[in-house]
KOLMI-365471 format. One line per field, with one value per residue: residue number from 1; residue in three letters; y, z, x of N, C-alpha, C, O, CB in turn. Coordinates in steps of 0.02 Angstrom, whole numbers, m for minus. Each point is the difference from the previous one (the first is absolute). Glycine has a CB too. Layout:
N
resi: (NUM, ...) $
resn: (ALA, ...) $
n_Y: (Y, ...) $
n_Z: (Z, ...) $
n_X: (X, ...) $
ca_Y: (Y, ...) $
ca_Z: (Z, ...) $
ca_X: (X, ...) $
c_Y: (Y, ...) $
c_Z: (Z, ...) $
c_X: (X, ...) $
o_Y: (Y, ...) $
o_Z: (Z, ...) $
o_X: (X, ...) $
cb_Y: (Y, ...) $
cb_Z: (Z, ...) $
cb_X: (X, ...) $
END
This chain:
137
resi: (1, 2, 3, 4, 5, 6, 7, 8, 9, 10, 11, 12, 13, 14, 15, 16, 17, 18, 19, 20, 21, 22, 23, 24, 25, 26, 27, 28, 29, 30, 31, 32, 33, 34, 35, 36, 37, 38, 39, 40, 41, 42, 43, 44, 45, 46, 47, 48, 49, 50, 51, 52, 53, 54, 55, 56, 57, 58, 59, 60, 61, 62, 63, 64, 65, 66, 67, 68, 69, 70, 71, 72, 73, 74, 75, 76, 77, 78, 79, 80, 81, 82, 83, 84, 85, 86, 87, 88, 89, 90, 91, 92, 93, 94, 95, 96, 97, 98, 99, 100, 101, 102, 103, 104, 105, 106, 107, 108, 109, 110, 111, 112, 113, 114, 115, 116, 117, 118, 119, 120, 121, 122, 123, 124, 125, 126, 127, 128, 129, 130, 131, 132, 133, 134, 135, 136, 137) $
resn: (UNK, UNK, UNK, UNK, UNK, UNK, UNK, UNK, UNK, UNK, UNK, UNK, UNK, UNK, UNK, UNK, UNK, UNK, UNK, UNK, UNK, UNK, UNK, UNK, UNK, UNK, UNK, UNK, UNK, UNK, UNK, UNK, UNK, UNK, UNK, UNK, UNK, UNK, UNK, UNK, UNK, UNK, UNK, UNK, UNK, UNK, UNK, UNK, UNK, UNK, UNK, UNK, UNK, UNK, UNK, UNK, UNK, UNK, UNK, UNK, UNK, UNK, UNK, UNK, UNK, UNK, UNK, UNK, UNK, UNK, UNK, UNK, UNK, UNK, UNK, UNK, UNK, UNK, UNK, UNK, UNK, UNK, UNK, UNK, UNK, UNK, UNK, UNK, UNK, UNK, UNK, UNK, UNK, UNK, UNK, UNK, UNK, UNK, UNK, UNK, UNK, UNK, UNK, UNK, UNK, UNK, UNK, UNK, UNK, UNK, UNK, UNK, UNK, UNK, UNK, UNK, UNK, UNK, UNK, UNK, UNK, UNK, UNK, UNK, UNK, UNK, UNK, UNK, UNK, UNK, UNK, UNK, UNK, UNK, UNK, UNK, UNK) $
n_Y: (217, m144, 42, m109, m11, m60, m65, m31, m30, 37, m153, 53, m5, 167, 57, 69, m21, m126, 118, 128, m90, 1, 146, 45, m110, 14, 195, m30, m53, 116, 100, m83, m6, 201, m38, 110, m119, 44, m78, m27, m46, m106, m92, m7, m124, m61, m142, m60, 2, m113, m28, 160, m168, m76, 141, m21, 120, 49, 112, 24, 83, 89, 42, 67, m39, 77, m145, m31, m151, 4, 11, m174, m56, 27, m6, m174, m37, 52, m157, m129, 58, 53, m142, 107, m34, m126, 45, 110, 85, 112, 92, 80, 90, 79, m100, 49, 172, m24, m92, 144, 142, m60, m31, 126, 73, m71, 1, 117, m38, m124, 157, 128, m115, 16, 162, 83, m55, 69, 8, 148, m87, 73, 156, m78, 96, 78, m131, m117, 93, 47, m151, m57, m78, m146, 82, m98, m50) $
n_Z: (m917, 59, 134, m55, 133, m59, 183, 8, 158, 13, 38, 193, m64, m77, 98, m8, m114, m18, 8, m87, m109, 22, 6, m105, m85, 27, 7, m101, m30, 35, m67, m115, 5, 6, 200, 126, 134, 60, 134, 26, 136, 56, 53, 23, 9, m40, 75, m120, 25, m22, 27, m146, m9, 128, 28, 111, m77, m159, m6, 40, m115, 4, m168, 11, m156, m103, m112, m164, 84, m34, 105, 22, m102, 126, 186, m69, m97, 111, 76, m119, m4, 232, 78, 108, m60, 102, m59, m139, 58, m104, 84, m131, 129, m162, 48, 117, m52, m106, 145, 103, m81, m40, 218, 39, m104, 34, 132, m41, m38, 156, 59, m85, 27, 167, 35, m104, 120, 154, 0, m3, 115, 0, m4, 218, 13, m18, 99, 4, 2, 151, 27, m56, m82, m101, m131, 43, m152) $
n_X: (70, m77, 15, 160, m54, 177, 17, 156, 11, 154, m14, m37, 103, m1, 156, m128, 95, m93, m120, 108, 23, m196, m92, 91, m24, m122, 34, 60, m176, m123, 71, 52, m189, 29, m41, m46, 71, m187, 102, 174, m105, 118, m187, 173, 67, m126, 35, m34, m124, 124, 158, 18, 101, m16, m139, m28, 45, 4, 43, m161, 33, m145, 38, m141, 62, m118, 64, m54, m16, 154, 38, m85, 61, 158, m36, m31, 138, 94, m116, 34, 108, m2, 82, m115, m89, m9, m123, m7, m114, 25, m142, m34, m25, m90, m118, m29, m9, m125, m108, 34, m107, m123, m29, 44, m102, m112, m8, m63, m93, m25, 14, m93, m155, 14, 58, m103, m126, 42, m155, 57, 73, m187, 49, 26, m100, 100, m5, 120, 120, m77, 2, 131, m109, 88, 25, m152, 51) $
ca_Y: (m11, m17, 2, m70, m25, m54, m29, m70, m23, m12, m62, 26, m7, 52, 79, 63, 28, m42, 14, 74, 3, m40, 45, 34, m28, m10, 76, 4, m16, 34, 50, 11, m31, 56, m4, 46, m48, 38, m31, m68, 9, m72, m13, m20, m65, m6, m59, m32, m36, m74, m13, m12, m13, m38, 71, 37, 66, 51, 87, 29, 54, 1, 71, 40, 39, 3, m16, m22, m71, m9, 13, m56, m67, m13, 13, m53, m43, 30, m20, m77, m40, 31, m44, 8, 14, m51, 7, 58, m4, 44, 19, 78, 15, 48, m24, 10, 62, 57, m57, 26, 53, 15, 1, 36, 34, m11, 18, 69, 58, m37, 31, 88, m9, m10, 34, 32, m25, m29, 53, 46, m36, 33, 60, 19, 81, 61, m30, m47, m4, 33, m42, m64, m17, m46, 3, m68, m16) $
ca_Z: (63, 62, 89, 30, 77, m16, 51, 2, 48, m20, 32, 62, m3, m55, 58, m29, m73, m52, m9, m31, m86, m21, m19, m66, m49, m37, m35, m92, m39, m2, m43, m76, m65, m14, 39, 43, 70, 29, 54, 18, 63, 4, 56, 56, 17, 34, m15, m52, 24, m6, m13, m67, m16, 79, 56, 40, m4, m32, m19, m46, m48, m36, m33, m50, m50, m43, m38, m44, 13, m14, 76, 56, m41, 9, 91, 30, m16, 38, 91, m7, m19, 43, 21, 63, 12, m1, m27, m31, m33, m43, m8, m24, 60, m33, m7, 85, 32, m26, 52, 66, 0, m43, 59, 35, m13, 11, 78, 2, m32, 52, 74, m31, m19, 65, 42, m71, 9, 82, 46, 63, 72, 43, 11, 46, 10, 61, 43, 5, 13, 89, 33, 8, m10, m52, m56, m2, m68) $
ca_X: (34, m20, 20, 25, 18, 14, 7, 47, 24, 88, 30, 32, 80, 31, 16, m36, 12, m28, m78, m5, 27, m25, m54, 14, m13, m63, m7, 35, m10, m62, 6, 26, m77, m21, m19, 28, m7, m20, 10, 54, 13, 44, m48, 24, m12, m68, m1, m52, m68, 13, 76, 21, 83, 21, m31, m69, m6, 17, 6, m37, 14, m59, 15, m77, 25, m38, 32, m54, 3, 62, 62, 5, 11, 64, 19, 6, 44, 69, 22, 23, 83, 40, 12, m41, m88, m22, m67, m23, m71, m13, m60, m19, m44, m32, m47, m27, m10, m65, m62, 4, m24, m71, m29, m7, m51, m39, m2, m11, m69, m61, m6, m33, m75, m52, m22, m50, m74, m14, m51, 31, m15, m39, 40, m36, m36, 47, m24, 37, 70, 9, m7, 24, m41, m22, m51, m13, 33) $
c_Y: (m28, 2, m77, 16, m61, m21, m41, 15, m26, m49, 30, 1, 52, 67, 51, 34, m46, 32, 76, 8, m28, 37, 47, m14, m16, 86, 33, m36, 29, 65, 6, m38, 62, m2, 65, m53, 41, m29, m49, 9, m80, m32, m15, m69, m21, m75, m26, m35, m75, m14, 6, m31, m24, 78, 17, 59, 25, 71, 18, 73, m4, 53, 10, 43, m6, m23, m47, m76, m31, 3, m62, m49, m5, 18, m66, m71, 5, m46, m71, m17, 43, m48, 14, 13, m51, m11, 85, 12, 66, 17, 66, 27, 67, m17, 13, 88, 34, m32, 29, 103, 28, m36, 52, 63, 14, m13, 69, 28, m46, 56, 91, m26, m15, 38, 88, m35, m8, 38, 46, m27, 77, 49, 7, 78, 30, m26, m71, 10, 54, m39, m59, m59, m38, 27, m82, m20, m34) $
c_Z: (51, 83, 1, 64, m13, 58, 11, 65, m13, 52, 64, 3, m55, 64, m42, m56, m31, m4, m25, m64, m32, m7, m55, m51, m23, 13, m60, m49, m8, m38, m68, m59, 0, 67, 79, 84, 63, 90, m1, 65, 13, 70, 35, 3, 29, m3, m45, 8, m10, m26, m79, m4, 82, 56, 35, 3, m67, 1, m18, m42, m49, m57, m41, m52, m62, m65, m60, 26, m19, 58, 70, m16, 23, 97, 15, m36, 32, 81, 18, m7, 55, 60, 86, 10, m15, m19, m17, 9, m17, m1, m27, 32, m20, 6, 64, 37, m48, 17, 68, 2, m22, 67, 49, m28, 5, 68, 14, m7, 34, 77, 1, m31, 71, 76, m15, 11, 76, 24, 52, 72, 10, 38, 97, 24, 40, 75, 12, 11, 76, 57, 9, m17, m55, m51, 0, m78, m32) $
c_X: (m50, 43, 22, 8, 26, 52, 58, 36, 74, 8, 40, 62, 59, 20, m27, 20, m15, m84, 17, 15, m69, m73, 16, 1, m49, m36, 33, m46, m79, m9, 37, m66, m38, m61, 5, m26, m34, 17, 64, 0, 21, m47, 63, 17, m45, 15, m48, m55, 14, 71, 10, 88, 9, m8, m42, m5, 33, m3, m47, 2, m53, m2, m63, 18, m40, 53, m40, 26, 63, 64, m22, 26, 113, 36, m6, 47, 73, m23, 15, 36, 44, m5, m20, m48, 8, m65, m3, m75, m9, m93, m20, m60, m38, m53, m53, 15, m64, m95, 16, m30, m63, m45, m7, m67, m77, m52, m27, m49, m50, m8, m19, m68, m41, m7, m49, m68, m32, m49, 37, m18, m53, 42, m31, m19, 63, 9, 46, 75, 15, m4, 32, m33, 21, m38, m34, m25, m69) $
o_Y: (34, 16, m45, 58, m48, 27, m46, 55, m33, m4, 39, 50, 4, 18, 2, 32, 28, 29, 13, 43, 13, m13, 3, 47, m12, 15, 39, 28, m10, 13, 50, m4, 0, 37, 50, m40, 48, 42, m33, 53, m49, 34, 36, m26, 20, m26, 32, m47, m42, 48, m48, 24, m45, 13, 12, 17, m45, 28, m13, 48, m44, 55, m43, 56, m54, 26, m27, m10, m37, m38, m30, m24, m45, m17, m27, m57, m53, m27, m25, m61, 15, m20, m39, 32, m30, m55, 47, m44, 41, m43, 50, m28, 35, 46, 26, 28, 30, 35, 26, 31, 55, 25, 15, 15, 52, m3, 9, 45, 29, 27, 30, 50, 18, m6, 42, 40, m7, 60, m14, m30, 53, m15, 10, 53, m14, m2, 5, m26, 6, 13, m40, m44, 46, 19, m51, 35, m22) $
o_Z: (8, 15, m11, 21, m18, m3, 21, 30, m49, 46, m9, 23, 2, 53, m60, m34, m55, m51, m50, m38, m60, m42, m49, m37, m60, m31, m42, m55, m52, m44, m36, m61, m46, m11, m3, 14, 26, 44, m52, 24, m36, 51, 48, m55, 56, m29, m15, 38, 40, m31, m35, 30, 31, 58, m29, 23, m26, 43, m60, 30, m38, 22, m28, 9, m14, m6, 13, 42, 44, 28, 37, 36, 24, 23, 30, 23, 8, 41, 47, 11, m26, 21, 47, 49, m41, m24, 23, 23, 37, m19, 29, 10, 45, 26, 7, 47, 20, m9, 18, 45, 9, m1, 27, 27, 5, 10, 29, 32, 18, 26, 48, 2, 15, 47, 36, m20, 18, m13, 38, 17, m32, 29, 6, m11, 20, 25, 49, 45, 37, 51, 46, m5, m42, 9, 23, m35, m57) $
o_X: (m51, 58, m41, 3, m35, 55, m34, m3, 19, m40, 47, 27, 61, m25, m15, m39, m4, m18, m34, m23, m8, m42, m37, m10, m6, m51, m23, m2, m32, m41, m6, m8, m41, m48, 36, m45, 30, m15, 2, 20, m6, 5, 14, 7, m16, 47, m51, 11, m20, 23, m16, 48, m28, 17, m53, m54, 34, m34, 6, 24, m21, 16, m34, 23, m24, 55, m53, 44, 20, 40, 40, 44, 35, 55, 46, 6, 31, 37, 31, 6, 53, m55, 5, m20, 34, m12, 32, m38, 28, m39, 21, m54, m22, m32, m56, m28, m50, m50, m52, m30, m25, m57, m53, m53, m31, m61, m54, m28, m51, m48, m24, m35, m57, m38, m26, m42, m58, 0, 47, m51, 1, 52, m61, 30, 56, 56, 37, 31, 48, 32, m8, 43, m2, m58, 26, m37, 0) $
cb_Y: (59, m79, 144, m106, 103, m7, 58, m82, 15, 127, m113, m81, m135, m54, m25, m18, 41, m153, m97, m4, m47, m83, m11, m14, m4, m178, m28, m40, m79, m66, m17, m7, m142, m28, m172, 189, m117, m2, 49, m64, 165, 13, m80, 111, m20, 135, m33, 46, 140, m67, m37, 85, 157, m134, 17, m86, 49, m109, 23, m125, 44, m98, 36, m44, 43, 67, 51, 111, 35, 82, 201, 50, 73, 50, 146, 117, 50, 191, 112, 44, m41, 142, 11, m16, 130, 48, m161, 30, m133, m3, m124, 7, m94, m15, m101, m184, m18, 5, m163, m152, m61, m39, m106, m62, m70, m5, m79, m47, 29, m185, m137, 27, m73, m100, m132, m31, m58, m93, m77, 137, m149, m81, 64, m162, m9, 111, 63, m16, m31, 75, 93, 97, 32, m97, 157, m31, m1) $
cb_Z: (m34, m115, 78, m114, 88, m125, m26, m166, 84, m88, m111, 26, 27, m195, 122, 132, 62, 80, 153, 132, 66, 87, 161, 82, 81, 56, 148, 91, 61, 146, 138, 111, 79, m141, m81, m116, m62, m165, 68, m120, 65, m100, m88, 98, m60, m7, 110, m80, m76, 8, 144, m67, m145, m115, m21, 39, 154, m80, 29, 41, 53, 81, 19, 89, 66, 73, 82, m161, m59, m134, m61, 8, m171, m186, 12, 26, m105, m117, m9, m32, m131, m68, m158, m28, 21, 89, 55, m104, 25, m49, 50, m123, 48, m90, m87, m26, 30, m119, m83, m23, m8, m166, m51, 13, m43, m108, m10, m56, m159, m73, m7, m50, m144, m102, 14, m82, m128, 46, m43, m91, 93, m26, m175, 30, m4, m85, m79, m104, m190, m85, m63, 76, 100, 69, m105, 172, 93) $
cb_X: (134, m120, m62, 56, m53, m85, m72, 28, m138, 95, m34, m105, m113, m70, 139, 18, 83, 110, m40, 49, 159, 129, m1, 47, 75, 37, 8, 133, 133, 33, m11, 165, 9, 87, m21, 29, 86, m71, m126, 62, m79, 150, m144, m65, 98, m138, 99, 67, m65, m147, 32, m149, 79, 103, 82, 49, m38, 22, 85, m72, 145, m68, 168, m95, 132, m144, 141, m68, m137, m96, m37, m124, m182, m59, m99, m122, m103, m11, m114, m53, m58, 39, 80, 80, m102, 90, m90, 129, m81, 166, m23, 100, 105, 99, 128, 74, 190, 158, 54, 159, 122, 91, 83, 190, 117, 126, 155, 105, 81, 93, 128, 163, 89, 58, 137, 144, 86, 113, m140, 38, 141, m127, 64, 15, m210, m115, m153, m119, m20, m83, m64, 4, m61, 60, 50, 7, 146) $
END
């Protein structure tokens, strides 16, 4: 099983029960490949960076779901033959999350080694903190 993030865009002019039938179908087709859906969310209406077909804006819809490769193979074929999606993209995001976490990690144990080596600051006397007085460094 892997992490997909798979992105598409519905045509401004589709109504909301069209885009909803239209999310559920490709959750049917996620989970009957034995898949599981970890995210569907509906951005909205956005506009387009550049004119697709004859459009400046669309629906965005974004979904995260763990699933073997097969099931994508067939989500992105359902999104090429649906007469409302206008653009797609598909990205697997297992790869990059487990690189985002082997950095962080590495972050971690950088920043516990150096504050594990830092010099102690200068403690001021008795005399000074009565006085107010600057430590001098």
């Amino acid at each position: 099983m892997r992490i997909y993030e798979e992105l598409f865009i519905v045509k401004p002019d589709a109504t909301e029960e069209e885009t909803d039938q239209l999310i559920e179908q490709m959750k049917t087709i996620v989970t009957t490949a034995g898949g599981t859906i970890d995210k569907a969310e509906k951005w909205g209406k956005r506009r387009l960076a550049y004119r697709v077909d004859k459009y400046k804006e669309g629906a965005y819809v974004l979904f995260q779901f763990n699933s073997g490769p097969d099931a994508v193979k067939e989500f992105e074929r359902r999104l090429r033959v649906s007469d409302l999606v206008i653009k797609f993209l598909t990205v697997r995001i297992d790869q990059t999350m487990k690189r985002l976490d082997k950095r962080k990690k590495h972050r971690e144990k950088r920043a516990r080694h150096k504050a594990a080596h830092a010099p102690a600051a200068p403690q001021p006397s008795v005399a000074q903190q009565m006085l107010g007085e600057p430590v001098a460094e």
